[in-house]
N, C-alpha and C positions, 0 to 999 in steps of 0.2 A: 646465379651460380658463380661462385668464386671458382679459379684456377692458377694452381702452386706448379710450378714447374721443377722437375728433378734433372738435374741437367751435373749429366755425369760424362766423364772424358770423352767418348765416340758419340754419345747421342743426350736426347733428354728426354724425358715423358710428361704429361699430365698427373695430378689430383687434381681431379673435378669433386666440388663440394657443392650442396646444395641440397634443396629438399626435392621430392618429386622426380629422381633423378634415373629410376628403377624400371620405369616404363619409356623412356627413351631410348627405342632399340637403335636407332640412329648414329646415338651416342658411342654407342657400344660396336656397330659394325665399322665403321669409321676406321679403328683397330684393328681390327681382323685382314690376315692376309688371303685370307680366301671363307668363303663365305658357307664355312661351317664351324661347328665348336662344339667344345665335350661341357656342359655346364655343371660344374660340380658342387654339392652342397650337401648340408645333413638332414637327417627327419623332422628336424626341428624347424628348422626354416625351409623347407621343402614345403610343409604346409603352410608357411605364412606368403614365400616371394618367389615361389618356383614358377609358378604359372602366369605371375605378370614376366618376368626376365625375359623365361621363353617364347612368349606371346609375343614379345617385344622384339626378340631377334626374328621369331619368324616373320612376324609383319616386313622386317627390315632385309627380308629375302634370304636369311641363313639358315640353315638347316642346325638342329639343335641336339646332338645326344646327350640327357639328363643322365645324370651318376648321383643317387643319393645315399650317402652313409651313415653311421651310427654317430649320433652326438655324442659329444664330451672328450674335455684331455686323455684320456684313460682310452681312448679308440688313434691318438695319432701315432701311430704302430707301423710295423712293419707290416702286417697283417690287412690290418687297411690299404694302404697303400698298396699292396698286391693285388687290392681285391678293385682299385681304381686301375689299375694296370689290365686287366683281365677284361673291364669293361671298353676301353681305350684298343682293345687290341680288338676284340667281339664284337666292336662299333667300326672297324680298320677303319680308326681315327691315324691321320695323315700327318707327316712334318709341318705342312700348315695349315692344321686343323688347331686352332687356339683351347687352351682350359682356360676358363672363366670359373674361380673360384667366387663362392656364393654365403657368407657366413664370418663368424668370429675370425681368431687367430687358430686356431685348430684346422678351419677349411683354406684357410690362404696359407698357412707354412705348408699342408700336404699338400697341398692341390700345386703349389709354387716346386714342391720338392718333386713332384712326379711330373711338370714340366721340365724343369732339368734334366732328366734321366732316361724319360721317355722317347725312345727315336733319337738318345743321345741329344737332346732339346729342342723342344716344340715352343710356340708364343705362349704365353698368358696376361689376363688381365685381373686383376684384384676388384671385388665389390665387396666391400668390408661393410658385416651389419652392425659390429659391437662400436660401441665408443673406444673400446682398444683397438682395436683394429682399424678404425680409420684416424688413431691418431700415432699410430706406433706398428702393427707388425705386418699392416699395407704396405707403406713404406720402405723402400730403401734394398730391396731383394734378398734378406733373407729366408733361409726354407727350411724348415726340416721337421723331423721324427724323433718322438721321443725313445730312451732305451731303458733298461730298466734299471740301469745303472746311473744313469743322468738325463736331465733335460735338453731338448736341442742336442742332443750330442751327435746325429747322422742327419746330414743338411748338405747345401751348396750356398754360394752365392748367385741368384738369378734374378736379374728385374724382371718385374709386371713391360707389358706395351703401354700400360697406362690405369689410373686408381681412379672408382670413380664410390665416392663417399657418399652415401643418400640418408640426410640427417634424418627424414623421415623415418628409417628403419628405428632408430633409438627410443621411439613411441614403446614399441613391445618388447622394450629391453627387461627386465627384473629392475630394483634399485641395488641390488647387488652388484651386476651387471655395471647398473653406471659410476658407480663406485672405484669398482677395479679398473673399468677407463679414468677415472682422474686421478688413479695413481702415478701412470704416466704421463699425463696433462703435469701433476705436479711436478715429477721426474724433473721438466725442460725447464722450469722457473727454477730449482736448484742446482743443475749443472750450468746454466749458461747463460740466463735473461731473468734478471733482476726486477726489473721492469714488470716482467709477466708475472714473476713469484707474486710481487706485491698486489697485481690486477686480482689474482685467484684467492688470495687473504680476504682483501674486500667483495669478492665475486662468488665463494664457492658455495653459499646455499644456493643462488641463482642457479648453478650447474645441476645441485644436486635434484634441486625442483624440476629440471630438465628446460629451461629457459632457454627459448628460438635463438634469441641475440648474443645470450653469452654463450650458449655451447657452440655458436655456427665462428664468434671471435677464438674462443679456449682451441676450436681443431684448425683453425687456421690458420693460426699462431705454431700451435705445436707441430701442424706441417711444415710450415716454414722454417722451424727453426733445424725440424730432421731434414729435412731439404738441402739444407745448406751444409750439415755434416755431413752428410751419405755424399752431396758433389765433394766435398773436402777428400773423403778416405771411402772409397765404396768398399771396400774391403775389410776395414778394421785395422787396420797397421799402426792407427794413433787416434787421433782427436775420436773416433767413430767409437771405440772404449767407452769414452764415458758415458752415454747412451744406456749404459750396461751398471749405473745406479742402483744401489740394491740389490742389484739381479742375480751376484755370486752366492748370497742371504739368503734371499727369492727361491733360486731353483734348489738350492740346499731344501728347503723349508717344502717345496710342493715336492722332490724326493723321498724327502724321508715321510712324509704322510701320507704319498700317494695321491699318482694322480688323478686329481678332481677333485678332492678334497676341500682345498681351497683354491679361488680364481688365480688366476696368475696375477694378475693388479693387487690381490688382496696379498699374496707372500712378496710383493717388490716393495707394497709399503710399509711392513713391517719390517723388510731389508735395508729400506733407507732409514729407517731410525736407528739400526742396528749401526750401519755406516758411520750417521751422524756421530753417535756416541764415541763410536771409533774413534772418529774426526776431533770431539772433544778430548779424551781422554792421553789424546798427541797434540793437544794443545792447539789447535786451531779454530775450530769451533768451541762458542760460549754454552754458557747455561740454556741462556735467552735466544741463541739459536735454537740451539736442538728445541727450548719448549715451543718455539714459533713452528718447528716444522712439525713436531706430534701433532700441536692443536689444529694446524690446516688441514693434515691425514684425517686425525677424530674430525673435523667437522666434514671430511666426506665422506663418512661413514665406511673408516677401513681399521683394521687391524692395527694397533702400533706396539703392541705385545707379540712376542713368537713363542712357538713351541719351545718346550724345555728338553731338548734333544741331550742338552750336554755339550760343551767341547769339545770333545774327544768325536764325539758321532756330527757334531757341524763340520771339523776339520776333517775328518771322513766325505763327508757328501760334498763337501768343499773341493777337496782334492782331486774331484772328478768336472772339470771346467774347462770349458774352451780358452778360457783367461790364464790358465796354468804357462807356467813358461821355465823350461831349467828346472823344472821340479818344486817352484815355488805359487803359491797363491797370491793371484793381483788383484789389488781391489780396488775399487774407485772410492771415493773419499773427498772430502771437501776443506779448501782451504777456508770458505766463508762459502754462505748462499750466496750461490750465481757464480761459484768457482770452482769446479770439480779437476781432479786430478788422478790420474793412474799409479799404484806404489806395489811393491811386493815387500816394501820394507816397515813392516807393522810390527811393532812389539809384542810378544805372547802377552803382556798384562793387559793393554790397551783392549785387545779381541777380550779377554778372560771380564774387563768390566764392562765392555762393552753387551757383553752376553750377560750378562749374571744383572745388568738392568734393564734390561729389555724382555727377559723371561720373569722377570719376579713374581709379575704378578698375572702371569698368563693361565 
């Protein structure tokens, strides 16, 4: 078992990574301020890892109330989340009674978001089963609900007490699934570690084949590397931005489709190509860049084509973002790979070719 430390201005926490890590109720009560918890997860992994968790907490002497909800983007609702509230209240779960979210990014942003709120904030811990989620939205406390208007747009900032990543769970992933995690595995070798870019060039069928050594190196790397931004800016007031790669593109893209449509990993990767081209067309990014960054996307099997929404309807869905500032759209962007930058100052032609090559042949 590897462990990354997040060491944020008053305190720090653990990611614990490792296989087999899921039946260590030990692990898990160690956290806990009083020795009960509300264990929250969806139907989906309710049948695969409900009954070892809780087995494992109870062996560890806490008492367990199970909260199972409906899979999929398209459930992280208001709806849901009231319907965790109802069970949280019908359970008279306590200030410190911890949620233990149990599942993707769908069950750690709500499960994270109804810890903030609940009882005006309760503890939680993260046990992220996807590859995204234990290398990106475990991580660094943020939480939220989708609206139907935008992604993430009703959230808090709130850390976990502690992450604990059990590479085992990525056995019964989809290859879909692990795909959309190495969107954001790639994410971190193009804003900020060159080094790594280049490890995942030569490394990324490995990942895709689901290999012990380089997936247990690719999330502990990309821990590390959000580790060190999130202690930087836990907030987002600067460097914590770029983290946010594609993601203006991304959440444009799973808006206007609706969500579930496609994975959130698969619309960030075809937002980073869209960025890149950005990036190109303002003169800092080469040819040879942007083709270096499609071919690593295609060879992990994600999207590097977008929807042909139009313009006019990107800059629409666009315009609804937490990155908005004075009324204008920010977008991250890249001086070169391994150099990412925040700008609200993009030229209408740059976004117009930047779109009009990245849908051509969608």
């Amino acid at each position: 078992m590897q462990t990354v430390k997040v060491a944020l201005a008053e305190r720090e926490y653990p990611i614990y990574i490792g296989d087999e890590l899921l039946g260590h109720g030990d692990l898990l009560a160690q956290h806990l301020p009083q020795k009960r918890a509300a264990l929250i997860t969806d139907t989906t992994l309710a049948a695969l890892y409900l009954d070892t968790v809780a087995g494992a907490l109870t062996a560890a002497g806490v008492r367990v109330t199970p909260i199972v909800i409906p899979a999929g983007e398209q459930h992280k609702n208001w709806h849901t989340l009231n319907s965790v509230f109802d069970a949280l209240l019908a359970g008279r779960c306590e200030r410190k009674t911890a949620l233990i979210a149990l599942g993707g990014g769908v069950i750690g942003d709500l499960t994270g978001f109804a810890a903030a709120t609940y009882l005006r904030g309760v503890p939680f811990i993260q046990i992220p089963t996807t590859l995204l989620a234990q290398v990106d939205s475990s991580v660094g406390g943020k939480t939220a609900i989708n609206h139907p208007r935008g992604k993430n747009m009703i959230g808090a900032f709130y850390q976990p007490l502690a992450v604990i990543a059990d590479t085992g769970t990525l056995s019964t992933l989809a290859g879909r699934e692990v795909s959309a995690g190495l969107a954001e595995i790639i994410k971190y070798g193009l804003i900020r570690d060159v080094p790594f870019f280049n490890w995942l060039e030569n490394n990324i069928e490995a990942l895709v084949a689901r290999d012990a050594a380089a997936l247990a190196y690719a999330i502990q790397r990309s821990c590390e590397n959000k580790a060190e931004i999130v202690a930087a800016d836990e907030r987002e007031e600067g460097e914590r931005a770029l983290l946010n790669l594609g993601h203006t593109f991304g959440h444009a893209i799973e808006t206007g489709l609706g969500y579930g449509a496609w994975l959130h990993g698969e619309a960030v990767a075809a937002g980073m190509v869209i960025a890149a081209r950005v990036s190109q067309a303002m003169g800092m990014l080469t040819a040879a860049d942007v083709a270096r960054i499609v071919a690593v996307l295609e060879r992990a099997g994600l999207p590097v084509t977008a929807p042909d929404f139009g313009l006019e309807r990107y800059m629409q869905l666009m315009g609804i973002d937490k990155k908005v500032e004075g009324g204008k759209i920010r977008f991250i962007l890249l001086h070169a790979i391994g150099s990412a930058f925040l700008t609200a100052d993009v030229p209408p032609h740059a976004l117009e070719t930047a779109l009009a090559a990245s849908v051509a042949h969608a």
